[in-house]
Predicted model as a PDB file, atoms N, CA, C, CB and O in Angstrom, pLDDT in the B-factor column:
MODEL        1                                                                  
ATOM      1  N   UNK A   1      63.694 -60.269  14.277  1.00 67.00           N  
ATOM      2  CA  UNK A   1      63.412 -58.954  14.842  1.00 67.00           C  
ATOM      3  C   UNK A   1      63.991 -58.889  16.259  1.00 67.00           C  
ATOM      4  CB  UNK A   1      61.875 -58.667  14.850  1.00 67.00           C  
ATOM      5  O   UNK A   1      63.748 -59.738  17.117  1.00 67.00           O  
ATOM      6  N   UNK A   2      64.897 -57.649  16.470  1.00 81.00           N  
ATOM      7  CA  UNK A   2      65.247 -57.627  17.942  1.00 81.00           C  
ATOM      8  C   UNK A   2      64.273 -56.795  19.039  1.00 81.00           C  
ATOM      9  CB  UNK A   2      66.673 -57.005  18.002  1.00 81.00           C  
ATOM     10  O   UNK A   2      64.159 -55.570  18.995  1.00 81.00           O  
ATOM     11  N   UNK A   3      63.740 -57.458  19.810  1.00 90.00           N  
ATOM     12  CA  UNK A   3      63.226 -56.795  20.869  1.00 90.00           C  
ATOM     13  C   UNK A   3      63.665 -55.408  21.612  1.00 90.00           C  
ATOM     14  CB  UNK A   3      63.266 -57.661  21.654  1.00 90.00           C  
ATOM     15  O   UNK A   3      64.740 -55.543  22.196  1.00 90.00           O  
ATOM     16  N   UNK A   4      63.180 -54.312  21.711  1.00 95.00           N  
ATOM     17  CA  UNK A   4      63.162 -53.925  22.201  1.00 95.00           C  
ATOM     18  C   UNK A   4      62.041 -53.885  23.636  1.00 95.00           C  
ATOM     19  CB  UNK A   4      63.445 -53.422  21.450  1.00 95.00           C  
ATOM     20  O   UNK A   4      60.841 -53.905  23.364  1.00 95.00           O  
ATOM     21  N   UNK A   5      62.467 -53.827  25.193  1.00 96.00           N  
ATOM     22  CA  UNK A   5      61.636 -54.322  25.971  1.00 96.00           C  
ATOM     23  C   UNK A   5      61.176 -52.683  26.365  1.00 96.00           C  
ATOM     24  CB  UNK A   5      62.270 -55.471  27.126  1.00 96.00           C  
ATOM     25  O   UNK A   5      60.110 -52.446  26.935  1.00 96.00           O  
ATOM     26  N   UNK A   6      61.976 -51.804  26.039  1.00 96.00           N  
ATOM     27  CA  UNK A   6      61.985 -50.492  26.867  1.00 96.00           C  
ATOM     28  C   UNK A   6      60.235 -49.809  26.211  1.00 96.00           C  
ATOM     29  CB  UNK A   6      63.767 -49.275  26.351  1.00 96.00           C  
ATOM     30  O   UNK A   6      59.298 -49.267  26.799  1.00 96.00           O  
ATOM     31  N   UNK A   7      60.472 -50.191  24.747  1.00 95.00           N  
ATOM     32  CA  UNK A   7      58.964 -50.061  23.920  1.00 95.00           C  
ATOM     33  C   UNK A   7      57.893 -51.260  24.077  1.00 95.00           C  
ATOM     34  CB  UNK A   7      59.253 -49.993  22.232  1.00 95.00           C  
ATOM     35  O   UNK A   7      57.144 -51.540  23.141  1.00 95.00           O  
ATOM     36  N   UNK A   8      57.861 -51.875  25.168  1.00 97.00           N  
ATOM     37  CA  UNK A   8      56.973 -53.054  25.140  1.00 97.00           C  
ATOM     38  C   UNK A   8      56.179 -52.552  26.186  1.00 97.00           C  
ATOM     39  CB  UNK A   8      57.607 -54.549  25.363  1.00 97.00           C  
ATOM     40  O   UNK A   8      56.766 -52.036  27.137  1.00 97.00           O  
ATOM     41  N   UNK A   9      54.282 -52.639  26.187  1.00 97.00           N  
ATOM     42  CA  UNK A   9      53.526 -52.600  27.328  1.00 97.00           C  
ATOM     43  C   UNK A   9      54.454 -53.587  28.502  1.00 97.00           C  
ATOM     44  CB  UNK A   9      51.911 -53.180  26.927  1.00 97.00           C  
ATOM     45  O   UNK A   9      54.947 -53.015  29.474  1.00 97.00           O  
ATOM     46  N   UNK A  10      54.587 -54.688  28.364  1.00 97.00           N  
ATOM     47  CA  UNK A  10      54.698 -55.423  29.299  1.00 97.00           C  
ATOM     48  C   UNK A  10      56.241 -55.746  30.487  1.00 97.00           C  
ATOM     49  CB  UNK A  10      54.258 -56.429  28.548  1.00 97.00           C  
ATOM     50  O   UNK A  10      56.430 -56.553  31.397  1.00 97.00           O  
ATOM     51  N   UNK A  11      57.416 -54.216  29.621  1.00 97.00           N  
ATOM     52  CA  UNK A  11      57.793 -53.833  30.659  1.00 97.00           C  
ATOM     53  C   UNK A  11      57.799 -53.330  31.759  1.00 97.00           C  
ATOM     54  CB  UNK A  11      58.062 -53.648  30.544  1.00 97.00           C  
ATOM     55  O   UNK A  11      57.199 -52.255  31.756  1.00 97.00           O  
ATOM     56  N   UNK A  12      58.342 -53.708  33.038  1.00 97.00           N  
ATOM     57  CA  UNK A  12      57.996 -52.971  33.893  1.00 97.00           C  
ATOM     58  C   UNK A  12      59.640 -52.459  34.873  1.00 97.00           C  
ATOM     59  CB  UNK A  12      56.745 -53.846  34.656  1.00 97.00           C  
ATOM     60  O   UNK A  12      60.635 -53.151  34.654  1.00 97.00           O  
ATOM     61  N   UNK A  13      59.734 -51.532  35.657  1.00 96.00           N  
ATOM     62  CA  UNK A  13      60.444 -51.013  36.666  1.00 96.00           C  
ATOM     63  C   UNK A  13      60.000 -51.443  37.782  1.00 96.00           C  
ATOM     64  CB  UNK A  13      60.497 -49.763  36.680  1.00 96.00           C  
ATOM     65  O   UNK A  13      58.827 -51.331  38.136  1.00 96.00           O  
ATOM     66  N   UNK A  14      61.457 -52.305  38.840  1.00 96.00           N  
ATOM     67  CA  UNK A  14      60.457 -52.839  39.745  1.00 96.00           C  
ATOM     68  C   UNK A  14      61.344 -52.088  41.216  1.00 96.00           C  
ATOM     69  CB  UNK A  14      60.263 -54.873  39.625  1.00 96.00           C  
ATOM     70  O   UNK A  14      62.241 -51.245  41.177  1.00 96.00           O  
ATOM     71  N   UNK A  15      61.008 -52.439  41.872  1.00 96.00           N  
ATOM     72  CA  UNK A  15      61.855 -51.626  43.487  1.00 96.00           C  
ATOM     73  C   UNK A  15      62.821 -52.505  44.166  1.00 96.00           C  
ATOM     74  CB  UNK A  15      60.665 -51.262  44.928  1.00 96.00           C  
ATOM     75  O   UNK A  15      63.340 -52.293  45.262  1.00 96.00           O  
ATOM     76  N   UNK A  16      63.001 -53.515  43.392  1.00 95.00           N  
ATOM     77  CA  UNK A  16      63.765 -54.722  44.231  1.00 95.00           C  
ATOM     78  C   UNK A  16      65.380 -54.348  43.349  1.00 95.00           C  
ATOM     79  CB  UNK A  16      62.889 -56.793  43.883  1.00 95.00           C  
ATOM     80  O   UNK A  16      65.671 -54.739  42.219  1.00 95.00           O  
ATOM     81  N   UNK A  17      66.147 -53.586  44.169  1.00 95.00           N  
ATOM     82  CA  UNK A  17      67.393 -53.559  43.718  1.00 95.00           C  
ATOM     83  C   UNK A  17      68.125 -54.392  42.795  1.00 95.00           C  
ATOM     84  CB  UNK A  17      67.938 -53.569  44.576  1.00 95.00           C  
ATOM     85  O   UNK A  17      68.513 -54.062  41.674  1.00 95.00           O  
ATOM     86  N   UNK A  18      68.297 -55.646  43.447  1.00 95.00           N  
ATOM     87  CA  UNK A  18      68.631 -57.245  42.797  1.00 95.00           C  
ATOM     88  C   UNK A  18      67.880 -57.045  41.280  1.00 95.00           C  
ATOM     89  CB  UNK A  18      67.740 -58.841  43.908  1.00 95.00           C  
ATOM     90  O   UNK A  18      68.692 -57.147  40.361  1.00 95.00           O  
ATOM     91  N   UNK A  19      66.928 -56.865  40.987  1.00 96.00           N  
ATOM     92  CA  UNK A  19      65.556 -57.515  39.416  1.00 96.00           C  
ATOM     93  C   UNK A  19      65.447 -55.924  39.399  1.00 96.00           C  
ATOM     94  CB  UNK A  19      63.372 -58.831  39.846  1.00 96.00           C  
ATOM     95  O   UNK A  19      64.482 -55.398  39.953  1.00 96.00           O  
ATOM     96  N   UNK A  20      65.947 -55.527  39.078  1.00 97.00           N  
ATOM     97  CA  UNK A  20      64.882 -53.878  38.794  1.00 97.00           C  
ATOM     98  C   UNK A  20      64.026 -53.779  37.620  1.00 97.00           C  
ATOM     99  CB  UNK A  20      65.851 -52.408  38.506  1.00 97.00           C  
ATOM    100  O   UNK A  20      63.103 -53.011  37.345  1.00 97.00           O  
ATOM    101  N   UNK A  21      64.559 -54.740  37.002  1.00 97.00           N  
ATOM    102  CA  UNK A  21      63.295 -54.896  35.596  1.00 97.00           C  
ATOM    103  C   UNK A  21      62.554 -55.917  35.731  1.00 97.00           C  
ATOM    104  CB  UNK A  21      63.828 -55.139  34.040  1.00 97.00           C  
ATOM    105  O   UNK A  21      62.697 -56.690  36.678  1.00 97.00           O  
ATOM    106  N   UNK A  22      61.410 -56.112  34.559  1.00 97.00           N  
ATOM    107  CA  UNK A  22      60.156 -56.808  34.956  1.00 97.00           C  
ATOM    108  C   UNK A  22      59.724 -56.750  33.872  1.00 97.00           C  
ATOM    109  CB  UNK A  22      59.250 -56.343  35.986  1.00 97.00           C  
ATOM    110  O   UNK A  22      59.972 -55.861  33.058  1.00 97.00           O  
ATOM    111  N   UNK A  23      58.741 -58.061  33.650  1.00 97.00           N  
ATOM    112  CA  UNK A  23      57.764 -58.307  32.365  1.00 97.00           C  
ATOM    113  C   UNK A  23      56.273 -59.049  32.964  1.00 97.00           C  
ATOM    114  CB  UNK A  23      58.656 -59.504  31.103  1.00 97.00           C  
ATOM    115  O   UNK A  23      56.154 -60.017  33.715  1.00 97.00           O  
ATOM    116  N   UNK A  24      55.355 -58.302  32.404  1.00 97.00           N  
ATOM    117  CA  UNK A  24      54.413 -58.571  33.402  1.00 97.00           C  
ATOM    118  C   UNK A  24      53.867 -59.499  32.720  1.00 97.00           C  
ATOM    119  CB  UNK A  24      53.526 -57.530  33.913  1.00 97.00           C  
ATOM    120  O   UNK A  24      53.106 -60.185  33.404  1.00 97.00           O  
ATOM    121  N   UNK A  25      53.980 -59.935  31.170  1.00 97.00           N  
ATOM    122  CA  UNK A  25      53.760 -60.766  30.547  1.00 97.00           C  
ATOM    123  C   UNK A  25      54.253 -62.184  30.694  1.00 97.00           C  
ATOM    124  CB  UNK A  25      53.953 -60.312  29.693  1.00 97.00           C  
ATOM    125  O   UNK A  25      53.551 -63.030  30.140  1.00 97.00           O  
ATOM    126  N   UNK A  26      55.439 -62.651  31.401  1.00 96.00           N  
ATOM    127  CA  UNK A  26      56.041 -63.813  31.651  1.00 96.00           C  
ATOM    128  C   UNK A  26      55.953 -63.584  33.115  1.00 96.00           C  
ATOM    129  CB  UNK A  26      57.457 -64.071  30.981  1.00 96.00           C  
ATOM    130  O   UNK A  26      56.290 -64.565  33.777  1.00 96.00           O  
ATOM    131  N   UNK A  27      55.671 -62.780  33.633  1.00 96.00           N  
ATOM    132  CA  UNK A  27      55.480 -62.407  35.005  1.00 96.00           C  
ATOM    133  C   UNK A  27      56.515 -63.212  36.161  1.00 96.00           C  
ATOM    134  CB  UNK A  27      53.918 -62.717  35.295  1.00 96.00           C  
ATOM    135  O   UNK A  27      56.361 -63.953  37.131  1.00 96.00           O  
ATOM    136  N   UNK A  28      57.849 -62.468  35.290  1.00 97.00           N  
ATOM    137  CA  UNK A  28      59.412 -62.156  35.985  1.00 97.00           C  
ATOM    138  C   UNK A  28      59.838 -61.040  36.659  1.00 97.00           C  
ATOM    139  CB  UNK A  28      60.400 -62.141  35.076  1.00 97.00           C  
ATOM    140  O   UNK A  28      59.509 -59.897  36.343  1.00 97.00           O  
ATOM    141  N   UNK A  29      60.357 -61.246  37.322  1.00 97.00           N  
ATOM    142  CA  UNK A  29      61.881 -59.928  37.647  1.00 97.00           C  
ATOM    143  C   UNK A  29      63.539 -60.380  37.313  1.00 97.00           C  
ATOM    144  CB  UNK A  29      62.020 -59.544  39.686  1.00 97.00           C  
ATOM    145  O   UNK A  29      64.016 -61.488  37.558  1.00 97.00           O  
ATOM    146  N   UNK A  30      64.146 -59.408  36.794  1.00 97.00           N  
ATOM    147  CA  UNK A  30      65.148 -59.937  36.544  1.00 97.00           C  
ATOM    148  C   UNK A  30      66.311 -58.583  36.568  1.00 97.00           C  
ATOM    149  CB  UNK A  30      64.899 -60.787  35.240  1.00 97.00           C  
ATOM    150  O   UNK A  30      65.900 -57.467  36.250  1.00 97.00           O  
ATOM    151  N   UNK A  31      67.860 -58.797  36.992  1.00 96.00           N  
ATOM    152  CA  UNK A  31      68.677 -57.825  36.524  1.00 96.00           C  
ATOM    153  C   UNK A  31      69.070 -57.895  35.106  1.00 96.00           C  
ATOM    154  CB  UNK A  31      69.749 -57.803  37.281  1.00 96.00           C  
ATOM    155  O   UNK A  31      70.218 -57.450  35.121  1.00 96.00           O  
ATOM    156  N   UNK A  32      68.725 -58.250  33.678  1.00 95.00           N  
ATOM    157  CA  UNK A  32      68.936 -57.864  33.052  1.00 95.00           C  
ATOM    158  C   UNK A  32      67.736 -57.257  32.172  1.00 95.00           C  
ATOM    159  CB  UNK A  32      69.681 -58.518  32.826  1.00 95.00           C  
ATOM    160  O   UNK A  32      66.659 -56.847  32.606  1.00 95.00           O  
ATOM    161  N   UNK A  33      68.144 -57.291  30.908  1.00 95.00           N  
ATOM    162  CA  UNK A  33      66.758 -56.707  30.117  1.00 95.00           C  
ATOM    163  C   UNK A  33      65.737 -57.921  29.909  1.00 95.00           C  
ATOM    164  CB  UNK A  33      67.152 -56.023  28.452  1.00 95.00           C  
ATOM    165  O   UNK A  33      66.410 -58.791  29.357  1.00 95.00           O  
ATOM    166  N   UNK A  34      64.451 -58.388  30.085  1.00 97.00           N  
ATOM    167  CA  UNK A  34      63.802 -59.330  30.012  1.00 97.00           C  
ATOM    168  C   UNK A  34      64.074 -59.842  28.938  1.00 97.00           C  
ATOM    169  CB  UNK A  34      62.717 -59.171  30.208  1.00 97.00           C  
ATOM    170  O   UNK A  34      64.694 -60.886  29.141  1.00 97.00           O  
ATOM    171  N   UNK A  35      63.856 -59.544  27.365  1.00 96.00           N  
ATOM    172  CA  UNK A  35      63.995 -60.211  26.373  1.00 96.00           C  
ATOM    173  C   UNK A  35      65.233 -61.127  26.162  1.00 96.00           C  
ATOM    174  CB  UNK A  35      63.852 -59.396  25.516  1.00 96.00           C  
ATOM    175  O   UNK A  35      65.279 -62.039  25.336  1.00 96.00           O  
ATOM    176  N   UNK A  36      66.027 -60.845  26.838  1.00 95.00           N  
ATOM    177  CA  UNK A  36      67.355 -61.226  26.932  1.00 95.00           C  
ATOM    178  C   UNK A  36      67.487 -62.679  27.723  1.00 95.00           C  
ATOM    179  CB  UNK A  36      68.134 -60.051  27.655  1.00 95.00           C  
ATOM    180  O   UNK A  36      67.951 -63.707  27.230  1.00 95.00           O  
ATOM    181  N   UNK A  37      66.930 -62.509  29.169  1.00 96.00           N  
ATOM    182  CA  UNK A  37      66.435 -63.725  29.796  1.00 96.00           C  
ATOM    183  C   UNK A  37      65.449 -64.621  28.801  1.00 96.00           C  
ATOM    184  CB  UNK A  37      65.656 -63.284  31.131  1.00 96.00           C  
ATOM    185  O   UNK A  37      65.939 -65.559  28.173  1.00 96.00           O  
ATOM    186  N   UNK A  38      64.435 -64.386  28.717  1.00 96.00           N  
ATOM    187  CA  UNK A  38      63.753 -65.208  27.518  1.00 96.00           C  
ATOM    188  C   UNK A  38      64.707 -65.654  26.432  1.00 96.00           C  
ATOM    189  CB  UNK A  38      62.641 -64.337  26.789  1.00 96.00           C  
ATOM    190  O   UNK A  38      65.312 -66.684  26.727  1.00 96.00           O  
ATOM    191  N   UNK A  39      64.979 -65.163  25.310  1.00 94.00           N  
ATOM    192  CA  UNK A  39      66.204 -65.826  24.216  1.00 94.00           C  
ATOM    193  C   UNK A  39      67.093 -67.044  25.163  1.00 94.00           C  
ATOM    194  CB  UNK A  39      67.563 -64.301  23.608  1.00 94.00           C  
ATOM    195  O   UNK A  39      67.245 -68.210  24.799  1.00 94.00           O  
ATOM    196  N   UNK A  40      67.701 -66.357  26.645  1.00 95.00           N  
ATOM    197  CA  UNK A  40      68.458 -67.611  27.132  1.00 95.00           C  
ATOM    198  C   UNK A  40      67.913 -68.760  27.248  1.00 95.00           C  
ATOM    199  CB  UNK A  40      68.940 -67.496  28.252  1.00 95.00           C  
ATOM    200  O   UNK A  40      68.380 -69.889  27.103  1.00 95.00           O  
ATOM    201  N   UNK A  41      66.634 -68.303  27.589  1.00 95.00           N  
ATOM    202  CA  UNK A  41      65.962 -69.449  28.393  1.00 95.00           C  
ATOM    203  C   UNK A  41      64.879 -70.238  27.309  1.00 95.00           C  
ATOM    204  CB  UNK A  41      65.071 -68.741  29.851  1.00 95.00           C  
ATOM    205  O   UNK A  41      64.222 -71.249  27.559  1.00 95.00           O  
ATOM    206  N   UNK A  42      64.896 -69.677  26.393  1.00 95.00           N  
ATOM    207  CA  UNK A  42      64.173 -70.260  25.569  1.00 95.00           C  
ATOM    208  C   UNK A  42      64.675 -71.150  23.830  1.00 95.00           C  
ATOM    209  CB  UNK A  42      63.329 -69.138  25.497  1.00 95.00           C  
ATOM    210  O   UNK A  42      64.292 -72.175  23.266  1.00 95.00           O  
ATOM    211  N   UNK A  43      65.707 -70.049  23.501  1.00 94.00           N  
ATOM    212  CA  UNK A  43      66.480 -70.119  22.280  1.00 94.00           C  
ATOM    213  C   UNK A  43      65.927 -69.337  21.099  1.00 94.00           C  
ATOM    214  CB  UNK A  43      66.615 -71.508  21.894  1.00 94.00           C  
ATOM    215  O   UNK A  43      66.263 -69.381  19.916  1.00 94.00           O  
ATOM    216  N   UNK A  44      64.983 -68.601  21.717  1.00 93.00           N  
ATOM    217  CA  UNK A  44      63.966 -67.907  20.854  1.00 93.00           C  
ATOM    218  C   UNK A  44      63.468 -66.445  21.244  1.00 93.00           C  
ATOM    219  CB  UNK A  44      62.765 -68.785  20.818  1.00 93.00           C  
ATOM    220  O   UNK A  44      63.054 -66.211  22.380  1.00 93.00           O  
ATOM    221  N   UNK A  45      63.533 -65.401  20.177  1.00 93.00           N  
ATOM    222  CA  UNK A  45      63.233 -64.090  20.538  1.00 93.00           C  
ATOM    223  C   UNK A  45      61.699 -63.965  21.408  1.00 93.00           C  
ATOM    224  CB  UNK A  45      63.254 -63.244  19.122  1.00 93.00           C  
ATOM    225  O   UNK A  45      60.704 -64.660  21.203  1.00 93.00           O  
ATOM    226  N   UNK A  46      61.812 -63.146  22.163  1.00 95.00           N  
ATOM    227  CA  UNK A  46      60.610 -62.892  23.242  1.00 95.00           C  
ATOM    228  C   UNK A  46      58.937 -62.861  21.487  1.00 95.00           C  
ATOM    229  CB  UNK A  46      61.110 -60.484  24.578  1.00 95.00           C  
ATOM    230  O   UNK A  46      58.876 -62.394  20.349  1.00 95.00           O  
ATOM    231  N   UNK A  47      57.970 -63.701  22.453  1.00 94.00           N  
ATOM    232  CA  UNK A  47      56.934 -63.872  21.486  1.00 94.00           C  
ATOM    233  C   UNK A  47      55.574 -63.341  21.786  1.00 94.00           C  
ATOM    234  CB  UNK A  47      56.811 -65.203  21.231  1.00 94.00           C  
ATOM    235  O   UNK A  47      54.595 -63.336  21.040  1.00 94.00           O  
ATOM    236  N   UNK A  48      55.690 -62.857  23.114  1.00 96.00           N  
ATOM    237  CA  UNK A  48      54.842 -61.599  23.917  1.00 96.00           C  
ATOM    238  C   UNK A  48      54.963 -60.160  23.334  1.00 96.00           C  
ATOM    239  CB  UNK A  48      55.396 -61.431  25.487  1.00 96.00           C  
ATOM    240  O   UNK A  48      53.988 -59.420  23.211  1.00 96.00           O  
ATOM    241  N   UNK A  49      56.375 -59.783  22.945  1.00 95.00           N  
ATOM    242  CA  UNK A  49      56.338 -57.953  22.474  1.00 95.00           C  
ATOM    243  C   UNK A  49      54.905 -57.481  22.196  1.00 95.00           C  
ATOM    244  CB  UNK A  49      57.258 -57.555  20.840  1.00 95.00           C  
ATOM    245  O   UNK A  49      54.119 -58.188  21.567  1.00 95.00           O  
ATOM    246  N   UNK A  50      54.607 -56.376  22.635  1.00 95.00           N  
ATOM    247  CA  UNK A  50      53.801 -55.664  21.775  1.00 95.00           C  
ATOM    248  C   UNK A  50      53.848 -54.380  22.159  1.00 95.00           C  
ATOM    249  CB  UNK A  50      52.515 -56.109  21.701  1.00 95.00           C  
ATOM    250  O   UNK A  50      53.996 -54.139  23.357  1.00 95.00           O  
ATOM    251  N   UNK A  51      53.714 -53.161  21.071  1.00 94.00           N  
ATOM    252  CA  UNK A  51      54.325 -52.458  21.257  1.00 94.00           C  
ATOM    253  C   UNK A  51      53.197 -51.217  22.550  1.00 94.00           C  
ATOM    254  CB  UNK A  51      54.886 -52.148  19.759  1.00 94.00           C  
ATOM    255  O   UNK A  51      51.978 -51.052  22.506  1.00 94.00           O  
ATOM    256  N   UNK A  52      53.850 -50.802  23.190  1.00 93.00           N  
ATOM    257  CA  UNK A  52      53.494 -49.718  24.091  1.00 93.00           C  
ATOM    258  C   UNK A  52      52.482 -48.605  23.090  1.00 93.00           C  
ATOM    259  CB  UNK A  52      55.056 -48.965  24.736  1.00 93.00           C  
ATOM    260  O   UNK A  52      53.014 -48.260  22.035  1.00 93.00           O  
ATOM    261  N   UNK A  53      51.422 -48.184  23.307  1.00 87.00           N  
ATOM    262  CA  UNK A  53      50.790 -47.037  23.045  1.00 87.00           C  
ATOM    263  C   UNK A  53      51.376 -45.716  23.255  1.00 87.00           C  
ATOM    264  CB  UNK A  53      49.773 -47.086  23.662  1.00 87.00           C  
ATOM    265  O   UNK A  53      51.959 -45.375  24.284  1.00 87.00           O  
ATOM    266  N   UNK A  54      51.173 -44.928  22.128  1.00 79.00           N  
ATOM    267  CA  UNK A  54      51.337 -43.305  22.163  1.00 79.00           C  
ATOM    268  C   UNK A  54      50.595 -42.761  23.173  1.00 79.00           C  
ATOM    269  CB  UNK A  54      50.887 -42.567  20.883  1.00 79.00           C  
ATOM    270  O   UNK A  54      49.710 -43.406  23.734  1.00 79.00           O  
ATOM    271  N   UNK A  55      50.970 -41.242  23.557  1.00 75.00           N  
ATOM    272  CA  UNK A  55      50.151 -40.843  24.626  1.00 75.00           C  
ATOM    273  C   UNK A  55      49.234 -40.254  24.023  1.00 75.00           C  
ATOM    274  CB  UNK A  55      50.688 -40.077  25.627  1.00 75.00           C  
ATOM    275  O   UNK A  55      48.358 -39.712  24.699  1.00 75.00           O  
ATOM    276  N   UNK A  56      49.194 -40.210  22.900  1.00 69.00           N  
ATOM    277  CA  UNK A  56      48.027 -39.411  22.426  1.00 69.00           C  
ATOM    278  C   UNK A  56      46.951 -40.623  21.198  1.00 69.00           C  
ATOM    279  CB  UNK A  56      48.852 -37.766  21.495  1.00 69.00           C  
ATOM    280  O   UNK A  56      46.286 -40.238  20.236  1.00 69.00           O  
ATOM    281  N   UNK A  57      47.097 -41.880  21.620  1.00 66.00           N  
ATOM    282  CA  UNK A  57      46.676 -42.731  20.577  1.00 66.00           C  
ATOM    283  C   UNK A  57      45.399 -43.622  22.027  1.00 66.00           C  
ATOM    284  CB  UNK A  57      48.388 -43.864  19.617  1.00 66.00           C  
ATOM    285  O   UNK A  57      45.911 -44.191  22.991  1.00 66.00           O  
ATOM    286  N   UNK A  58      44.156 -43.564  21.896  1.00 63.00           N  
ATOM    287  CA  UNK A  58      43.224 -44.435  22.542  1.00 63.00           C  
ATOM    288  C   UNK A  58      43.609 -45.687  22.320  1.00 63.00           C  
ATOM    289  CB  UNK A  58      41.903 -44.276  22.154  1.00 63.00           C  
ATOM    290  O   UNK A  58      44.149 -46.248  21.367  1.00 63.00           O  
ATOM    291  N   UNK A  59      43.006 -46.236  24.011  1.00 56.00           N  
ATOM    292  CA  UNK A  59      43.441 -47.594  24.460  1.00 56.00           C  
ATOM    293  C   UNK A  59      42.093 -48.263  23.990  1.00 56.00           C  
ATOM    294  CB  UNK A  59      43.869 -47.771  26.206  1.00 56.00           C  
ATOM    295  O   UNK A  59      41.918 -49.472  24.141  1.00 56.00           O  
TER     296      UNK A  59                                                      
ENDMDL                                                                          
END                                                                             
């Protein structure tokens, strides 16, 4: 399964030019897409995903 990080709670947008993305789950910053760093760094698809809530679906 390929990750998508853009549909994951545990993306984040961060303010640091350099990392503008973020996973609050491995609790990184990075310039590319997180899942992407993970696979490098691991050899294995991100094992945190989960998917983001609807706006109209209770937390």
């Amino acid at each position: 399964m390929k990750v998508n990080c853009f549909r994951c709670k545990y993306f984040k947008v961060t303010w640091d030019p350099g990392h503008p993305r973020g996973c609050t789950a491995y609790n990184f910053k990075t310039g590319q897409i997180p899942s992407i760093v993970v696979k490098q760094s691991s050899g294995m698809e991100c094992l945190k995903f989960e998917p983001k809530k609807s706006k109209g679906e209770r937390r």
